[in-house]
C-alpha positions in Angstrom: 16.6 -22.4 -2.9 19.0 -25.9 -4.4 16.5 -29.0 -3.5 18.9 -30.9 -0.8 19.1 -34.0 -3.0 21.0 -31.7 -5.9 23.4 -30.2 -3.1 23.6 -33.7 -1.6 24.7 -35.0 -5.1 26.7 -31.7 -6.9 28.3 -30.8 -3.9 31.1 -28.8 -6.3 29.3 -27.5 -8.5 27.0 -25.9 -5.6 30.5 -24.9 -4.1 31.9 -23.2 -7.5 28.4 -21.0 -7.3 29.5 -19.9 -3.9 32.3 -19.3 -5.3 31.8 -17.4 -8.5 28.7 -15.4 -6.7 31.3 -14.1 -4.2 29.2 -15.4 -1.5 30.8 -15.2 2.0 30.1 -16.9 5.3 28.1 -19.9 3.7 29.8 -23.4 5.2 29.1 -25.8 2.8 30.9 -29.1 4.6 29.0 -28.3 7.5 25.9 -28.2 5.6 26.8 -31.4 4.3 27.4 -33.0 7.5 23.5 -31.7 8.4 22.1 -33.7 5.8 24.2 -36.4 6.3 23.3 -36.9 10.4 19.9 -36.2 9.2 19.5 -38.5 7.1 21.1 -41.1 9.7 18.2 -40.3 12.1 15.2 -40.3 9.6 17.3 -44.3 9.0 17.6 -45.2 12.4 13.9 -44.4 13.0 12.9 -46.3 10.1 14.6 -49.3 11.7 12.8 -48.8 15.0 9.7 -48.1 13.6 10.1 -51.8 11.5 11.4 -53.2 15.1 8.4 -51.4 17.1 5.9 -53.1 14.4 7.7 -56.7 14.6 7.4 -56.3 18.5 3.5 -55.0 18.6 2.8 -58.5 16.2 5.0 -60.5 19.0 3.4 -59.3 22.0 -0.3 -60.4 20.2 0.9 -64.1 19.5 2.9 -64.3 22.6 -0.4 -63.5 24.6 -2.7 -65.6 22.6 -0.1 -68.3 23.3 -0.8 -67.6 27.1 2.8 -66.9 27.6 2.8 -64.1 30.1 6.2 -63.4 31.3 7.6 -63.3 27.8 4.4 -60.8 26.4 5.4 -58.4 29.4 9.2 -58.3 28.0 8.0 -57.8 25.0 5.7 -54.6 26.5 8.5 -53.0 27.7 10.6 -53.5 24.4 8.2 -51.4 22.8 8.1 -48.9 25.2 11.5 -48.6 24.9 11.5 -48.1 21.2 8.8 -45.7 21.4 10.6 -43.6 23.7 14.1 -44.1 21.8 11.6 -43.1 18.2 10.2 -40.1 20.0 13.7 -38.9 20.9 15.1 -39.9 17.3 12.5 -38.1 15.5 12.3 -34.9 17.4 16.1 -34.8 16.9 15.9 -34.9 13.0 12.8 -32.5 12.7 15.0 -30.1 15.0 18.0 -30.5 12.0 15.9 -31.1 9.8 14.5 -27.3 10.7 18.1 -26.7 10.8 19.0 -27.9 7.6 16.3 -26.1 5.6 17.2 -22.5 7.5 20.8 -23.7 6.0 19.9 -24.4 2.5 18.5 -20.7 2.3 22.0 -19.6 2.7 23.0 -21.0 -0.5 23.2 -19.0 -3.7 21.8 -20.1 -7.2 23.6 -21.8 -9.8 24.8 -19.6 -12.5 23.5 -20.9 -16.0 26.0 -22.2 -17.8 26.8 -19.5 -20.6 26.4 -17.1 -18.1 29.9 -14.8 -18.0 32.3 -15.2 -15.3 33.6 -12.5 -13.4 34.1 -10.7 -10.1 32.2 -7.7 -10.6 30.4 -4.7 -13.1 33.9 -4.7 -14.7 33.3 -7.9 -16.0 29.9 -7.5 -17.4 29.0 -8.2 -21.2 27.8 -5.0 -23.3 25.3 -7.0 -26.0 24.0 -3.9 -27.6 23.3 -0.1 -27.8 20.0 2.1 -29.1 19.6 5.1 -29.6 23.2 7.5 -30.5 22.6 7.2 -34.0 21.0 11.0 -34.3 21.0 12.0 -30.6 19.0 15.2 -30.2 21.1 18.6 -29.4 21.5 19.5 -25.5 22.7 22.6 -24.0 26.5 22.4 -23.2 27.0 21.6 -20.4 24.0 19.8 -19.6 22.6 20.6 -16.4 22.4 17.6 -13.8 19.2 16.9 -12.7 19.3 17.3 -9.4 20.1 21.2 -9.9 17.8 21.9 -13.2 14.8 20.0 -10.6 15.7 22.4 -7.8 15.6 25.3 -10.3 12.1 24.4 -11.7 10.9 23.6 -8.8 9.3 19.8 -9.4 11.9 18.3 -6.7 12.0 19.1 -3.2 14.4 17.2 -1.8 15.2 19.1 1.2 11.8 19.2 2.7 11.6 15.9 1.8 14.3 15.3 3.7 13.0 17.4 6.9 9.4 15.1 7.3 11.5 11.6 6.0 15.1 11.8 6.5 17.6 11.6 3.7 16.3 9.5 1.0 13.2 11.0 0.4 11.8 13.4 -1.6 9.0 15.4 -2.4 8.0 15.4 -6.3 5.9 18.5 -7.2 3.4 19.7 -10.1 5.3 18.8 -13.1 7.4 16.5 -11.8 4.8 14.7 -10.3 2.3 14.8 -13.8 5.3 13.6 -15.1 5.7 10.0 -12.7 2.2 9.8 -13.1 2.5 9.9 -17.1 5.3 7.6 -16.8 3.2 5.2 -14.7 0.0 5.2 -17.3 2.5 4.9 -20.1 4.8 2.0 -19.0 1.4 0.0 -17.8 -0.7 0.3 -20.8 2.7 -0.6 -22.9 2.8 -3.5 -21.3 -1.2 -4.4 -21.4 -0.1 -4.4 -25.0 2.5 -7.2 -24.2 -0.2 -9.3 -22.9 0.5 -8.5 -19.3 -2.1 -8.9 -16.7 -2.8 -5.5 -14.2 -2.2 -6.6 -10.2 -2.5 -4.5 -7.7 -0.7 -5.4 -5.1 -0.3 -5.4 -0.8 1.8 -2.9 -0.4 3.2 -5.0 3.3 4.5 -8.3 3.2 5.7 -11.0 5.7 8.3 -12.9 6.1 7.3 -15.8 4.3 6.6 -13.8 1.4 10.4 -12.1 1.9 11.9 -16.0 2.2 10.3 -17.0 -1.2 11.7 -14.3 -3.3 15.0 -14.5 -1.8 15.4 -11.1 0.1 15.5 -12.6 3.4 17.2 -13.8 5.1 20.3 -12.3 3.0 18.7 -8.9 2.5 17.1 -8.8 5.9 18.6 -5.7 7.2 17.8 -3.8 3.4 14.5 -3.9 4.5 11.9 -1.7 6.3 9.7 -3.4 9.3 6.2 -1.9 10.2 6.4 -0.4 13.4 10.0 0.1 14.7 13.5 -1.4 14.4 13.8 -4.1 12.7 14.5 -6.0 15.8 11.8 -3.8 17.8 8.5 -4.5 16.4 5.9 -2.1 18.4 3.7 -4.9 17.7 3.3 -8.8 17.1 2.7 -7.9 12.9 5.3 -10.0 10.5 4.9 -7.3 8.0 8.1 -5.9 6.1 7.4 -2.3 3.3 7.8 -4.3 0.0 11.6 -3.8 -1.4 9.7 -4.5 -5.2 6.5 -5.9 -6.1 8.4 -8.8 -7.3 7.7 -10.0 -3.8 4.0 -10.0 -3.3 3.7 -11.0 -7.2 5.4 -14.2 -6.5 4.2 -14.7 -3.8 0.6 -14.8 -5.2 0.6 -18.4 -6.0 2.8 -19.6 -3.3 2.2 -23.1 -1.8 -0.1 -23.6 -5.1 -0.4 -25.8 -7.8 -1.1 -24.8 -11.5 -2.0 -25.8 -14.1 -0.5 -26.5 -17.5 -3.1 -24.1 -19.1 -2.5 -21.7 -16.7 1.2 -20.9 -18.4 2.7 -18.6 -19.1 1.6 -16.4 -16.8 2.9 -12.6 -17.2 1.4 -9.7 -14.5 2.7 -6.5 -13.7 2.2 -4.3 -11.0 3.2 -0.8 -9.9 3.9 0.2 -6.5 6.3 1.9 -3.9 9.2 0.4 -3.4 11.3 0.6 -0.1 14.8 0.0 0.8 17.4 0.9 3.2 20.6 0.0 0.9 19.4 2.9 -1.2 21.4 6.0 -1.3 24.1 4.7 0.5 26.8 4.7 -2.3 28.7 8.1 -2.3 27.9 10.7 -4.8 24.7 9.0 -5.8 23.2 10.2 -2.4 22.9 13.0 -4.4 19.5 13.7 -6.4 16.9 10.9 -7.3 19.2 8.2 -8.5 19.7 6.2 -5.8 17.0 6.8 -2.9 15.0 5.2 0.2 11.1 5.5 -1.6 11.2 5.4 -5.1 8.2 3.9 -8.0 8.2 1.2 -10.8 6.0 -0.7 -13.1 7.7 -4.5 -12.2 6.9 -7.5 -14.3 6.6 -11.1 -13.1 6.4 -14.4 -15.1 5.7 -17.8 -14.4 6.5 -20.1 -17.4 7.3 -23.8 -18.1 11.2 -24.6 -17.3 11.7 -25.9 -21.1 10.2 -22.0 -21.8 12.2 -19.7 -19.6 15.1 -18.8 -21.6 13.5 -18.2 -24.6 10.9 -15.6 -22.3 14.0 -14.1 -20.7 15.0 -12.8 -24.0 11.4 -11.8 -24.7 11.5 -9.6 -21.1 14.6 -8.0 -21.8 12.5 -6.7 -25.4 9.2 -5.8 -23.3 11.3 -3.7 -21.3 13.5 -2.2 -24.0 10.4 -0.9 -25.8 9.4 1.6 -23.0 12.5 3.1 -23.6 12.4 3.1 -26.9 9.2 4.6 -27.2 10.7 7.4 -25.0 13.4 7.9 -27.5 15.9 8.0 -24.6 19.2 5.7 -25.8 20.3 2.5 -23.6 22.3 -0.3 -23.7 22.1 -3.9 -22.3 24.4 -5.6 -20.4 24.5 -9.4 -19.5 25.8 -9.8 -15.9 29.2 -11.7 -15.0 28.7 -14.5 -12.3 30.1 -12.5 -9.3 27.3 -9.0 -10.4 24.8 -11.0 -11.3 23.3 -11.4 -7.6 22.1 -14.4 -5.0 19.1 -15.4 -6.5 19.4 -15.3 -10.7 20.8 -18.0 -13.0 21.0 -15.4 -15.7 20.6 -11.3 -16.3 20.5 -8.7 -17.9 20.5 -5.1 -16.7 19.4 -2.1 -19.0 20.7 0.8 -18.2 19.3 4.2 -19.6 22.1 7.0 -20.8 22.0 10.1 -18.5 24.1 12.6 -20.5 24.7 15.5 -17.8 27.4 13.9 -15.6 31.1 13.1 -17.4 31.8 9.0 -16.2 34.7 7.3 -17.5 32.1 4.3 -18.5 30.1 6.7 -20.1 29.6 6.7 -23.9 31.8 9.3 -26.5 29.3 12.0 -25.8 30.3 11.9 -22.1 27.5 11.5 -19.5 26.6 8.4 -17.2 24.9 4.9 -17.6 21.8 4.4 -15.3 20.5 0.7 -14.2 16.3 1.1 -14.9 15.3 -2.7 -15.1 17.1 -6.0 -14.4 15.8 -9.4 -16.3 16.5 -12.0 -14.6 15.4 -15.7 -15.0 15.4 -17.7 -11.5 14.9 -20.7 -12.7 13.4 -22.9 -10.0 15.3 -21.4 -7.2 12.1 -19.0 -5.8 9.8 -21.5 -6.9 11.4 -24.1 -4.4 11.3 -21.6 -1.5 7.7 -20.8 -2.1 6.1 -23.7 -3.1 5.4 -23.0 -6.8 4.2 -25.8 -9.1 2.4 -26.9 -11.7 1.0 -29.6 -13.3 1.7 -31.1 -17.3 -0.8 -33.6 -17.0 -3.7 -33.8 -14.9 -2.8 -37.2 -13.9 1.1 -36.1 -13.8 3.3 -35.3 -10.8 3.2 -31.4 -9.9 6.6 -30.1 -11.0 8.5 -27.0 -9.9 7.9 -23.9 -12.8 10.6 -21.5 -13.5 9.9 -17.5 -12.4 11.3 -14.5 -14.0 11.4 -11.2 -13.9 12.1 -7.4 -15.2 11.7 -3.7 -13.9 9.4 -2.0 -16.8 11.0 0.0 -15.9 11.9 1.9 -12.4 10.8 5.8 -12.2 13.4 7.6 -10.7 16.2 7.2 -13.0 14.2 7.4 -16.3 13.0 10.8 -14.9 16.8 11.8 -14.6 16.8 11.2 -18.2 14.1 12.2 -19.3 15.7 15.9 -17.2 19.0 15.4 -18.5 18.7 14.0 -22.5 15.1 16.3 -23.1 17.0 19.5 -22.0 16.3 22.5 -23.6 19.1 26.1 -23.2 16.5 28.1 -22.0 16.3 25.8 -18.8 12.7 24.2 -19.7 12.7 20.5 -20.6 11.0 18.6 -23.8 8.3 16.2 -23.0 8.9 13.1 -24.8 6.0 13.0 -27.6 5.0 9.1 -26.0 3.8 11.4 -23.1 1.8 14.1 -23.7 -1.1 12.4 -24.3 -0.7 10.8 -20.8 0.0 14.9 -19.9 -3.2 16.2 -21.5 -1.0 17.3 -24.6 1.8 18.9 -22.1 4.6 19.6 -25.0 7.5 21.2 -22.2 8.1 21.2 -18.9 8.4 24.9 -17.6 8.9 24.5 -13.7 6.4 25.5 -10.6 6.3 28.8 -8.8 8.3 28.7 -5.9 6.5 29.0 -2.2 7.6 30.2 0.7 10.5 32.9 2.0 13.2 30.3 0.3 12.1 31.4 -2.7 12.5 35.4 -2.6 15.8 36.0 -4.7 16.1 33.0 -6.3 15.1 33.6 -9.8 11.4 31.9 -8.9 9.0 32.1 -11.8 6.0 33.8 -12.0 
């Protein structure tokens, strides 16, 4: 969140971020005007504390002076003022309460060579890997979505029928094949000097609040036990959206040290979210879905420090797909794309080639997000109480937090399907792999089960 003294004092440039993050039904004035009685009340009990104090050293000389009458006025002055203080204070703590519950409405500055722009139409292309000798490819290419359903290592119809739409089952090769992914993108990143956590999988609110999903994101998110808005139970526990959240949240309300920094951990998990699959086509096949995995990778650095590890991320989690030999590009996001909580990102987005977009490269085909790097700045750290120390005998100070996909699953797996295509239907396991596939070399599909399958070409 914006520290209330910074709004209090850059009250435009707080309203351009609202502004160029496209963020609608925030009221800044009225915000404003929260602080402002606020800080009138924590003013006017000051004063009455100062009076209470001058009264309580009266009503002691007045009474050691023997004068009664005068010392029994003086009683009832400071009753009065401690009833008027009571009344005063539990007034500001209520907009106080108010206040903060406000400032969490507010998005984050945009850093100041960040690109403006409305939307993805205005995002930056820095660079391309990969189309110098792209391998050959059956023409057309088979989306993945059918060439899974033909092998057999998707199901995403019976995943449908125990889940709803969103899920998916992901079967014998298909499932070697996340796995693989998983043990690769970790021990890549070991390399990198990551850190292994293994996170809570739940997460409460508090937890939500400090990275910034909630309350924007609040209805994105799954709650244990029923609606969101019909707990079966009393548990504040939310299905983590990314393990950014519980990562973060590690430290929250702590103090570090110096020596502690940079910090860099990465963690794999689930992931669940309910704005998933919701964008036409793409509730088609395993792009955009309700459950999906990822290796994600947190950092908590020095503020002088974070640009320069921003770059760095976006590298880390480039090399995972340069390892896989699957081409990419990186994009740096326009203020209005860029999202509520960033001062700066980048998205990478993998090249799918079996789908013809207009966006697409000259060979056709589709661009896929698989990680976003994104430096915070203070902002999360502010909502959950992350600081650290320079000095042992210094102030604490807020640290800066970052972070990167390295990378998401789902849509590397479409590439992987779609750019390691082979004619006769199989698919080419990328040589970074096989050792995590006991020396696998091609993906030849699963036996069908079940009546479905008579007729429909099922292998042997």
């Amino acid at each position: 969140m914006l520290g209330r003294q910074y709004v209090r004092e850059n009250p435009e440039e707080v309203r351009k971020a609202i502004d160029l993050k496209g963020v609608e039904g925030v009221d800044l004035d009225e915000i404003l005007e929260l602080d402002e009685r606020w800080r009138e009340l924590k003013a006017r009990g000051d004063d009455l504390r100062h009076e209470r104090n001058e009264v309580s050293e009266k009503i002691g000389e007045l009474k050691q002076a023997g004068d009664d009458e005068e010392a029994e006025e003086a009683i009832e002055r400071s009753q009065e003022l401690k009833a008027e203080l009571q009344e005063v204070e539990e007034e500001a703590d209520e907009l106080e309460a108010q206040l903060e519950q406000r400032l969490l409405e507010l998005p984050n500055i945009p850093y100041e060579d960040a690109p403006v722009g409305d939307d993805e139409s205005d995002n930056v292309e820095g660079r391309r890997w990969g189309f110098d000798d792209p391998r050959d490819r059956p023409d057309p290419v088979v989306p993945h979505y059918d060439l899974a359903e033909e092998l057999d290592i998707i199901d995403f119809e019976r995943g449908a029928k125990v889940a709803g739409g969103g899920f998916q089952f992901i079967k014998g090769d298909g499932a070697r094949l996340e796995y693989a992914l998983m043990q690769f993108m970790l021990e890549v990143h070991r390399e990198q000097g990551y850190t292994d956590i293994f996170p809570p999988i739940p997460v409460n609110s508090k937890s939500m609040q400090g990275t910034g999903q909630f309350p924007k994101f609040v209805d994105d998110a799954y709650r244990l036990g029923g609606a969101n808005d019909e707990p079966y139970d009393d548990d504040d526990l939310w299905l983590l959206p990314t393990a950014e959240v519980p990562v973060t949240n590690m430290y929250r309300d702590e103090i570090l040290l110096d020596d502690d920094l940079p910090l860099k951990h990465q963690a794999f998990s689930p992931n669940f979210r309910r704005e998933a699959g919701e964008h036409g086509t793409e509730t088609r096949g395993y792009v955009r879905v309700h459950q999906f995995n990822k290796v994600e990778l947190v950092n908590f650095v020095r503020p002088e420090d974070s640009y320069e590890r921003l770059e760095g991320l976006v590298e880390e989690a480039a090399e995972v797909l340069e390892r896989l030999g699957l081409p990419y590009r990186v994009l740096e996001m326009c203020t209005g794309d860029m999202g509520f909580t960033q001062a700066k990102k980048y998205d990478l987005e993998v090249w799918a080639p079996a789908d013809d977009m207009e966006d697409g490269p000259e060979e056709g085909g589709r661009w896929l997000e698989v990680s976003s790097a994104s430096n915070f700045e203070d902002f999360q750290a502010r909502r959950a109480g992350l600081r650290y120390r320079p000095e042992r005998h210094e102030s604490a100070e807020y640290l800066h937090t970052l972070n990167a996909s390295g990378v998401a699953l789902p849509r590397v797996v479409v590439a992987i399907l779609e750019y390691y295509q082979n004619d006769d239907g199989t698919v080419t396991v990328p040589e970074a792999l096989r050792p995590y596939m006991n020396g696998q070399e091609v993906i030849e599909g699963d036996r069908k089960v079940g009546e479905s399958a008579v007729g429909a070409g099922d292998r042997e």
